[in-house]
N, C-alpha and C positions, 0 to 999 in steps of 0.2 A: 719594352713594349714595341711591339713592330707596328709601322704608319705613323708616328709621333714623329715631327721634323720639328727639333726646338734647337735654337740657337740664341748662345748667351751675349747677350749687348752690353758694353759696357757702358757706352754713351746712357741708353736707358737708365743701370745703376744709376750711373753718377749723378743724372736728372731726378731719381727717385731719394736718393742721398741728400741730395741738398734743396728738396723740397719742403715748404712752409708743412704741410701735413707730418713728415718730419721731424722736423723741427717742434713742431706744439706737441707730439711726443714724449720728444725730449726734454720740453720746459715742464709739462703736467706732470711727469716724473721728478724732475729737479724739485719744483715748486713742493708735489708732498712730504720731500726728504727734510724740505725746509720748514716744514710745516712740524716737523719732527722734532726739529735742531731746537727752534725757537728763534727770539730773535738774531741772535748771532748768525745766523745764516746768509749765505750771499747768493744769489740765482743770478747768473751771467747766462745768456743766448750767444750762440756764437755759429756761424758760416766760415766753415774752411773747404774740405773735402767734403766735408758732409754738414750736413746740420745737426746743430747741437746743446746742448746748456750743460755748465757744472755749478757745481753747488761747493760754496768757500766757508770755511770758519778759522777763526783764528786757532793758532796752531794747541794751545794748550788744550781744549775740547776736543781733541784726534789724540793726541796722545793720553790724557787723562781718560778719558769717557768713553773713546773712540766713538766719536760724536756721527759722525760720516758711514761708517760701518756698519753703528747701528741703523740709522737711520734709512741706508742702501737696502738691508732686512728686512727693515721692515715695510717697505714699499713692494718686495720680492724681487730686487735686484740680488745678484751673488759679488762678492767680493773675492778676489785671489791674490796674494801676496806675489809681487813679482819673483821669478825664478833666478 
């Protein structure tokens, strides 16, 4: 489209990345998955490069139940097997 002057900031990302809005993204996601798992679930928030939460269970519930998998599903997160 001609007269569109956009230029990509990285500084912006990075401020947008590891902002609390963010972040409560990330835990409202975490928290349903957990909300799936039951209690065995663990909700960690974390700041590094970006903001973020994972969601922990003990290991026998991912490999029996694939407790994590399902539960990433059913929130409409996708899951990929590394390459």
């Amino acid at each position: 489209m001609a007269g569109i002057d956009f230029r990509f900031e990285y500084s912006g990302l990075e401020e947008l990345l590891k902002s609390p809005a963010v972040g409560a993204i990330a835990k409202r996601l975490a928290d349903r998955m957990a909300e799936q798992i039951g209690d065995d679930a663990d909700v960690n928030e974390f700041v590094t490069d970006r903001a973020g939460a994972s969601v922990g269970v003990p290991a026998h519930l991912q490999t029996r139940d694939g407790a994590l998998t399902r539960a990433a599903a059913a929130v409409g997160l996708q899951v990929h097997s590394p390459r």
